[in-house]
Residue, then its C-alpha position, 0 to 999 in steps of 0.5 A: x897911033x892918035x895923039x889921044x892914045x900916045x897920052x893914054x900910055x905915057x900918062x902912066x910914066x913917072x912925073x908925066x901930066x897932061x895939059x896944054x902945049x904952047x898956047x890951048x894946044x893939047x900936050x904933054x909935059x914932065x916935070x912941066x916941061x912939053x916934049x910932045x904935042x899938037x899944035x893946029x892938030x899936027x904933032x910936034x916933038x922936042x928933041x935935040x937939034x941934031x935928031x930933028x935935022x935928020x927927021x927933016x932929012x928923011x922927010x917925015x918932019x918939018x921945022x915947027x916956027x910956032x906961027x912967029x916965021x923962025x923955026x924953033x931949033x928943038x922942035x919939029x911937026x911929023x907928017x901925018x904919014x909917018x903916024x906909026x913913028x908917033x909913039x916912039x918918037x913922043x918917048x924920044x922926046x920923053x927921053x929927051x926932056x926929062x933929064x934937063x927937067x930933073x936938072x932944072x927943078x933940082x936947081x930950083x930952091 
């Protein structure tokens, strides 16, 4: 699945909106906040350190370093292989963020 389609469904979820990621790079946020993205037309996700280590293990990821050399530890790139675990993973990632961001803008005055 494009990452064109992927925004097309979870566009219709409570607080998502389209924009870009980091930098002009299309992407996808709630509440503000990127869960999913491309970044130099590869997709990348945030999800927890954890489950990034174990996408990282089953080699359908690798770690994503924003172009500054040191990776970032909640985000990684799946492989174009992987396509058909795109949507799934990007609402992982949904699930992931959107709790830190209600928390977030609920602590905001």
């Amino acid at each position: 699945m494009s990452f064109e389609a992927i925004a097309d469904r979870l566009l219709s979820e409570p607080g998502v909106t389209d924009g870009t990621g980091f930098g002009t790079s299309p992407g996808l946020r709630v509440q503000g906040r990127i869960f999913a993205m491309l970044a130099r037309e590869e997709f990348a996700v945030k999800l927890s350190a954890t489950r990034c280590a174990e996408l990282l293990a089953m080699g359908i990821a690798r770690p994503f370093t924003r172009g500054q050399g040191r990776p970032l530890k909640e985000w990684t790139i799946i492989s174009d292989a992987a396509e058909s675990d795109w949507f799934a993973l990007a609402q992982e990632a949904l699930a992931f963020v959107r709790p830190r961001a209600s928390t977030q803008s609920r602590a905001t005055p």
